[in-house]
Steps between C-alpha positions, in 0.01 A plus 500: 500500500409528137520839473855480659537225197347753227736727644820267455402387147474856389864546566588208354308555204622857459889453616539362136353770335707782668808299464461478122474841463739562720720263270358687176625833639838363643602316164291733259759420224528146561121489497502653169745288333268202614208660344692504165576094585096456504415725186389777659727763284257802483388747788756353781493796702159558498422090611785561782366799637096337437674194672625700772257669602201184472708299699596758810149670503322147500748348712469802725094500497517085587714534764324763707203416398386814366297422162627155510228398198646807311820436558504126427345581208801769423749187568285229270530761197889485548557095606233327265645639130854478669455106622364412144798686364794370715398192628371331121598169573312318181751726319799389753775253357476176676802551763280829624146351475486377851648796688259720285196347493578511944554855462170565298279300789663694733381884318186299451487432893560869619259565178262305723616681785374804379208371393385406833589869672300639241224261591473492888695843541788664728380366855448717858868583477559700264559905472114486328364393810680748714368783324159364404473476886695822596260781642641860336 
């Protein structure tokens, strides 16, 4: 049963990654006019594609369970800087602090989430079991 568990809370966990790049490649422009609303001015391209390609190769590796640890570490360089960034709420205006201070303990939940498939790994099902135990 827990591995059935580990198995369900790696698609969870990993749904939201592919979705926001997904997102990120679907409104590419939109994207970029929100990184100019946050600052970031210089090098948009090259933080969309970086962005892009952290968050469906992590996502990827987390859901199948191939390098999970690598690729959890792939998605924490991407949503750590970017939940400090967009979700600032001791710099929010008081009729946003509540809704963004929720938003930053959630990033700092999947954050955690991470953190503990790094820790205990991807579980039996996963595609690293299958070939770890596949005779060639």
């Amino acid at each position: 049963m827990r591995d059935v568990i580990d198995l369900i809370g790696r698609i969870f966990l990993s749904a939201i990654f592919i979705f926001e790049a997904w997102d990120t490649i679907w409104y590419f422009e939109k994207t970029r006019d929100t990184m100019t609303n946050y600052g970031l001015d210089s090098n948009q391209d090259a933080f969309l594609y970086g962005a892009i390609f952290l968050l469906t190769t992590g996502g990827l590796m987390v859901l199948t369970g191939y390098r999970a640890t690598f690729g959890s570490l792939l998605l924490l360089c991407y949503w750590l800087p970017v939940t400090f960034i967009v979700h600032d709420f001791w710099n929010a205006p008081k009729e946003q602090l509540r809704l963004e201070s929720i938003l930053f303990m959630k990033d700092m939940a999947i954050i955690g989430g991470l953190l503990m498939l790094m820790g205990k790994g991807s579980g039996r099902y996963s595609i690293k079991k299958v070939l770890a135990t596949t005779r060639v």
